[in-house]
mmCIF file of the N, C-alpha and C atoms, coordinates in Angstrom:
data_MODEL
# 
_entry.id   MODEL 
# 
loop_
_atom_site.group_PDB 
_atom_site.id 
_atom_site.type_symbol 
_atom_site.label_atom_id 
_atom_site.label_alt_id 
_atom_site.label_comp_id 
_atom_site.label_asym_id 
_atom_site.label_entity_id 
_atom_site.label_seq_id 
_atom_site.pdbx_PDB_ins_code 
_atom_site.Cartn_x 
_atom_site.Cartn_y 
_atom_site.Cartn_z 
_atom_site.occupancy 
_atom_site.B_iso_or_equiv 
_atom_site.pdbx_formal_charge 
_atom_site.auth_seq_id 
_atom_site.auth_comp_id 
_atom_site.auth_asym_id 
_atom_site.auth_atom_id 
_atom_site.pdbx_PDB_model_num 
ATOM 1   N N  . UNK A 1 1  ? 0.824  -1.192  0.000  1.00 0.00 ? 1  UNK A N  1 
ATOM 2   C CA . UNK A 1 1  ? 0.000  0.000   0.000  1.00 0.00 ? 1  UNK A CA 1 
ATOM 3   C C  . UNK A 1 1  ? 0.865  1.252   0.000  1.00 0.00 ? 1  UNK A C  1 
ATOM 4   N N  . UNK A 1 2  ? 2.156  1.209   0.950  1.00 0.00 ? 2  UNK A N  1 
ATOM 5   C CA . UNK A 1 2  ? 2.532  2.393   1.084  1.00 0.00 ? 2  UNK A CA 1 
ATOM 6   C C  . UNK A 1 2  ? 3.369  2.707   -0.396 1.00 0.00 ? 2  UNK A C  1 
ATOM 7   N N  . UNK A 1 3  ? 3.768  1.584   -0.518 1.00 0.00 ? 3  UNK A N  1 
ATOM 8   C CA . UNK A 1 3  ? 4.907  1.640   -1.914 1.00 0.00 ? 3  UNK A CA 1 
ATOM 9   C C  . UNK A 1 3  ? 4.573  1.908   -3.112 1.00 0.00 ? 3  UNK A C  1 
ATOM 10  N N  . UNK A 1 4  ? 3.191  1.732   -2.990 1.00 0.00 ? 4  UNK A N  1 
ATOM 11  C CA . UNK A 1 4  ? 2.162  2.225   -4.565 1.00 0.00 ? 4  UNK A CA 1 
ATOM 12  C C  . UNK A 1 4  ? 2.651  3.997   -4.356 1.00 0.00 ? 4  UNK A C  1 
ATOM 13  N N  . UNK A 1 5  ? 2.638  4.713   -3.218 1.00 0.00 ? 5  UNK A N  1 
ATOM 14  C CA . UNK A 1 5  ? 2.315  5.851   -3.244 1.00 0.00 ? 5  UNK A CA 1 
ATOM 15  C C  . UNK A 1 5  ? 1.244  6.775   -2.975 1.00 0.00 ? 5  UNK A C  1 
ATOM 16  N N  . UNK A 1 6  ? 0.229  5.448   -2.939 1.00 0.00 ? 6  UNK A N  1 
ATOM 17  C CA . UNK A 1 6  ? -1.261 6.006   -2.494 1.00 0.00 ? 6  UNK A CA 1 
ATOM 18  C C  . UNK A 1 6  ? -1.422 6.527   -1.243 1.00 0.00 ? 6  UNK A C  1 
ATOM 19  N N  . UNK A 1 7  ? -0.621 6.026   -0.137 1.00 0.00 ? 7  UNK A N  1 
ATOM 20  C CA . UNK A 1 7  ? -0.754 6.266   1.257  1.00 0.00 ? 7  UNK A CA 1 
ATOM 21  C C  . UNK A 1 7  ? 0.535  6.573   1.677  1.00 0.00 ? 7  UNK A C  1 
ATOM 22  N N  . UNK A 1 8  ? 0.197  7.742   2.914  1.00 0.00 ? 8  UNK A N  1 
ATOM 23  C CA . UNK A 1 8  ? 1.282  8.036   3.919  1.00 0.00 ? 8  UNK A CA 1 
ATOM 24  C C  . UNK A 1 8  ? 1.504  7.334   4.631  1.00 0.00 ? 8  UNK A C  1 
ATOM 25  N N  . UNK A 1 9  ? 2.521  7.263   5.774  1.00 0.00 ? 9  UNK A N  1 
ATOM 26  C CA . UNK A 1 9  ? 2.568  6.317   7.090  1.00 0.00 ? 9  UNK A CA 1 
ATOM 27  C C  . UNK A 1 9  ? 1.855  7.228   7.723  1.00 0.00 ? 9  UNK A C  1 
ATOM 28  N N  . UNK A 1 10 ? 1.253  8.086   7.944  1.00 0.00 ? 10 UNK A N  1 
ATOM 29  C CA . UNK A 1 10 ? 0.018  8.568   8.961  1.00 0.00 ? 10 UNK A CA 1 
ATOM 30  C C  . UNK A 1 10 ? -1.234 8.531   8.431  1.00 0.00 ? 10 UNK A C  1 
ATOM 31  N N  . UNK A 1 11 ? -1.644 8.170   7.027  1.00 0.00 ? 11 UNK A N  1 
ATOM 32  C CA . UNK A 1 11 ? -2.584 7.215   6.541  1.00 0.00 ? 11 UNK A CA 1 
ATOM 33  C C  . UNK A 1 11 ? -2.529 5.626   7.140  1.00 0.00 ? 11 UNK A C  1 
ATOM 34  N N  . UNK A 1 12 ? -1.797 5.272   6.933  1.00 0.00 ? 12 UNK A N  1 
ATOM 35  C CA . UNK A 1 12 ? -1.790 3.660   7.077  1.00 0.00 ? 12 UNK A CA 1 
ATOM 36  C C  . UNK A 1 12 ? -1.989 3.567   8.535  1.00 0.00 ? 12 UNK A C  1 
ATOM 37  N N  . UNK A 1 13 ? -1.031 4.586   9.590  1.00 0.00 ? 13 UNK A N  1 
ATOM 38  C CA . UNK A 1 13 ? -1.349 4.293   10.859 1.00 0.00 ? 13 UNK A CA 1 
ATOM 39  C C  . UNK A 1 13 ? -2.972 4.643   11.340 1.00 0.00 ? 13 UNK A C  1 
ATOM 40  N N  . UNK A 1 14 ? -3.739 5.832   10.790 1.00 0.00 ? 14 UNK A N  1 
ATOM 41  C CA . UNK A 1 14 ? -5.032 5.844   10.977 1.00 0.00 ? 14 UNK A CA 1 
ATOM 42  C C  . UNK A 1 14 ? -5.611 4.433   10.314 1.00 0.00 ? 14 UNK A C  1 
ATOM 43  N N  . UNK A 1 15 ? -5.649 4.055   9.306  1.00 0.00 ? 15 UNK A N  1 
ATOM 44  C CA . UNK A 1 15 ? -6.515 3.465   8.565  1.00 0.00 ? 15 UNK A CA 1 
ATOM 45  C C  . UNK A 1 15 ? -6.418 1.857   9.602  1.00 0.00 ? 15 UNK A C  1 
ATOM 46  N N  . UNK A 1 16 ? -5.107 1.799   10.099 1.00 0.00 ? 16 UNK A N  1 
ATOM 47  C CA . UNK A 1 16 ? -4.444 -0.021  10.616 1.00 0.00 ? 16 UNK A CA 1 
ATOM 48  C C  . UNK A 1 16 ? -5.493 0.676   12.426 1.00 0.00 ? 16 UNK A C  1 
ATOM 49  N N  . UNK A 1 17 ? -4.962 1.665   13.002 1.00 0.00 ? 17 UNK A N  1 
ATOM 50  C CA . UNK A 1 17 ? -5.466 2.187   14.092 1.00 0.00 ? 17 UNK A CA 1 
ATOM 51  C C  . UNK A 1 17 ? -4.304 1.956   14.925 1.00 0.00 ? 17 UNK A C  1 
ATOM 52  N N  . UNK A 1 18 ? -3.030 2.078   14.481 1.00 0.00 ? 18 UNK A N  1 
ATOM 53  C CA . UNK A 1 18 ? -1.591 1.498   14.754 1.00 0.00 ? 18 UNK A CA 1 
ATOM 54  C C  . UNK A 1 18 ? -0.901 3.028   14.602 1.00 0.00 ? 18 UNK A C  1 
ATOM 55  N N  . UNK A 1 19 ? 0.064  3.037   16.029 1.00 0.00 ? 19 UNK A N  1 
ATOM 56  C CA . UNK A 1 19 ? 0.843  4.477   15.491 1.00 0.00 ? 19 UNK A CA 1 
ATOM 57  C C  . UNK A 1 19 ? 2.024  4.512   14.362 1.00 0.00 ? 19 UNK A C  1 
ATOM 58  N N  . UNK A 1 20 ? 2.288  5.527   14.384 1.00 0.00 ? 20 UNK A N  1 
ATOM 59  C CA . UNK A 1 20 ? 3.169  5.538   13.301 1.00 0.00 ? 20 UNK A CA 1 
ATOM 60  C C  . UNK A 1 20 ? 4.553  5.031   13.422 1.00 0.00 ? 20 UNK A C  1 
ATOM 61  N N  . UNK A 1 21 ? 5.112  5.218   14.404 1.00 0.00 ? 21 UNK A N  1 
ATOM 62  C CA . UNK A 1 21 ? 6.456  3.781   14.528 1.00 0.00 ? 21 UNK A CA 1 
ATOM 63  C C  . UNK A 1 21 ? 5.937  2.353   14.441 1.00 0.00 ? 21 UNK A C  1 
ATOM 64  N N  . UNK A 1 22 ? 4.509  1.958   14.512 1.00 0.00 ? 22 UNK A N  1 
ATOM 65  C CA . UNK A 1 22 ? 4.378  0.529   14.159 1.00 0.00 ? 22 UNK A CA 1 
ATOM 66  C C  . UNK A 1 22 ? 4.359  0.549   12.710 1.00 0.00 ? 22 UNK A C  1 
ATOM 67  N N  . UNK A 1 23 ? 3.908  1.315   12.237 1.00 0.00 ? 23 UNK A N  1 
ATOM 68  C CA . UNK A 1 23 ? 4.182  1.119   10.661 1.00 0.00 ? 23 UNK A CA 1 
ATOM 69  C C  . UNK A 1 23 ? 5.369  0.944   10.285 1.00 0.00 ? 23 UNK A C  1 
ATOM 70  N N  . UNK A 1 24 ? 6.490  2.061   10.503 1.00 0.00 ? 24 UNK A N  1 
ATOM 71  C CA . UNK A 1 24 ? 7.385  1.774   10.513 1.00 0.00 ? 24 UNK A CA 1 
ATOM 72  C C  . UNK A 1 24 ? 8.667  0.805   10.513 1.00 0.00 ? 24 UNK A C  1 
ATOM 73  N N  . UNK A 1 25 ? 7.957  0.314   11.322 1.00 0.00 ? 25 UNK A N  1 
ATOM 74  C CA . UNK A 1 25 ? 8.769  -1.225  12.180 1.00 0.00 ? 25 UNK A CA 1 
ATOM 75  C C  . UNK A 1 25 ? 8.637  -2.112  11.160 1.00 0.00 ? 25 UNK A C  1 
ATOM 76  N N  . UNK A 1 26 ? 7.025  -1.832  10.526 1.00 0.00 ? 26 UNK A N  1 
ATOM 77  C CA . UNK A 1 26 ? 6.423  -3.038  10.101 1.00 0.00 ? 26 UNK A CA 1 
ATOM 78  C C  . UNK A 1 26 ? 7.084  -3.132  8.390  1.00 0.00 ? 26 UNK A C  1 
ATOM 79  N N  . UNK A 1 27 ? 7.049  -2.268  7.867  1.00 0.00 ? 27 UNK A N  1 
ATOM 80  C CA . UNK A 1 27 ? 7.538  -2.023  6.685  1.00 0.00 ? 27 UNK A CA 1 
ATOM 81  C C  . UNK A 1 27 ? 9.330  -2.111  6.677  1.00 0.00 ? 27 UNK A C  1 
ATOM 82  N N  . UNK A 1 28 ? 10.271 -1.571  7.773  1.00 0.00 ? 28 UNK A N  1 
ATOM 83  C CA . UNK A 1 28 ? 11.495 -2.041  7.646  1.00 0.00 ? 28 UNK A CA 1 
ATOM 84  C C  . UNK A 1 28 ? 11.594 -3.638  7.833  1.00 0.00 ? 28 UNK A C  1 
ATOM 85  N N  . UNK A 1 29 ? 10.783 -4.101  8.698  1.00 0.00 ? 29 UNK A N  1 
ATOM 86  C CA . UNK A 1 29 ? 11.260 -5.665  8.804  1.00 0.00 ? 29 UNK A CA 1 
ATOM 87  C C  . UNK A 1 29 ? 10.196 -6.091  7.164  1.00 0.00 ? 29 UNK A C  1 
ATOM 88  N N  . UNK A 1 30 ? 9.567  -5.633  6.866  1.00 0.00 ? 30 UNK A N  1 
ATOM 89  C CA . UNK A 1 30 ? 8.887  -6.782  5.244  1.00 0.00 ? 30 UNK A CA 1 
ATOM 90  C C  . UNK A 1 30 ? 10.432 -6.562  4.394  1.00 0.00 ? 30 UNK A C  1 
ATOM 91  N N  . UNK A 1 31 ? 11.169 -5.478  4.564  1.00 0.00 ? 31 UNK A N  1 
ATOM 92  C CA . UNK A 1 31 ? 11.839 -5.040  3.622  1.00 0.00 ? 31 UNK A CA 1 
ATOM 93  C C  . UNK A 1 31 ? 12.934 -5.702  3.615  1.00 0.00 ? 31 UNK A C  1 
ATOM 94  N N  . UNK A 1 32 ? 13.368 -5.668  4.952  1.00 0.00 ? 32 UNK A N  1 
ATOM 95  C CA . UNK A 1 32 ? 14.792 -6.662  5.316  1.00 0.00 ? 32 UNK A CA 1 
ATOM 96  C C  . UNK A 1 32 ? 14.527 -8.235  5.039  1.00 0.00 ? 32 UNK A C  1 
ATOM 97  N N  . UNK A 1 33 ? 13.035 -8.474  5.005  1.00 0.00 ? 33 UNK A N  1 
ATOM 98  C CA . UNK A 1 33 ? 12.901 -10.175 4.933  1.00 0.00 ? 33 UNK A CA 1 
ATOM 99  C C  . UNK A 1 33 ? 13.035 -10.058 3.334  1.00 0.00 ? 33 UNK A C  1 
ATOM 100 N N  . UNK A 1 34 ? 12.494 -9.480  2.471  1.00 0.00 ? 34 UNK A N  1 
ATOM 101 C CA . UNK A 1 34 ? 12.482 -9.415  1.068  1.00 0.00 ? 34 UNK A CA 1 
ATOM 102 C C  . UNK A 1 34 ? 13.536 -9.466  0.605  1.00 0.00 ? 34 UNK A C  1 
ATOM 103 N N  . UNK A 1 35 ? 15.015 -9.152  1.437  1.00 0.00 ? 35 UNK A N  1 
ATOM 104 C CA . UNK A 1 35 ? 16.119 -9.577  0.920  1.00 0.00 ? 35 UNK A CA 1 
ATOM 105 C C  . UNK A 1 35 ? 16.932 -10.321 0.808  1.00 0.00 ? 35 UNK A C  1 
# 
């Protein structure tokens, strides 16, 4: 979602109901496993 560009991380954290360092977190660790 975020990587399309469509959404901010303070979109995603409203939309999940998650603050914005959980997004964070959540998107560096997909990124590090993807490698």
């Amino acid at each position: 979602m975020h990587g399309t560009g469509e959404y901010a991380i303070s979109d995603l954290a409203e939309l999940f109901s998650v603050s914005r360092p959980t997004v964070y977190r959540t998107l560096a660790s997909r990124i590090r496993d993807a490698c």
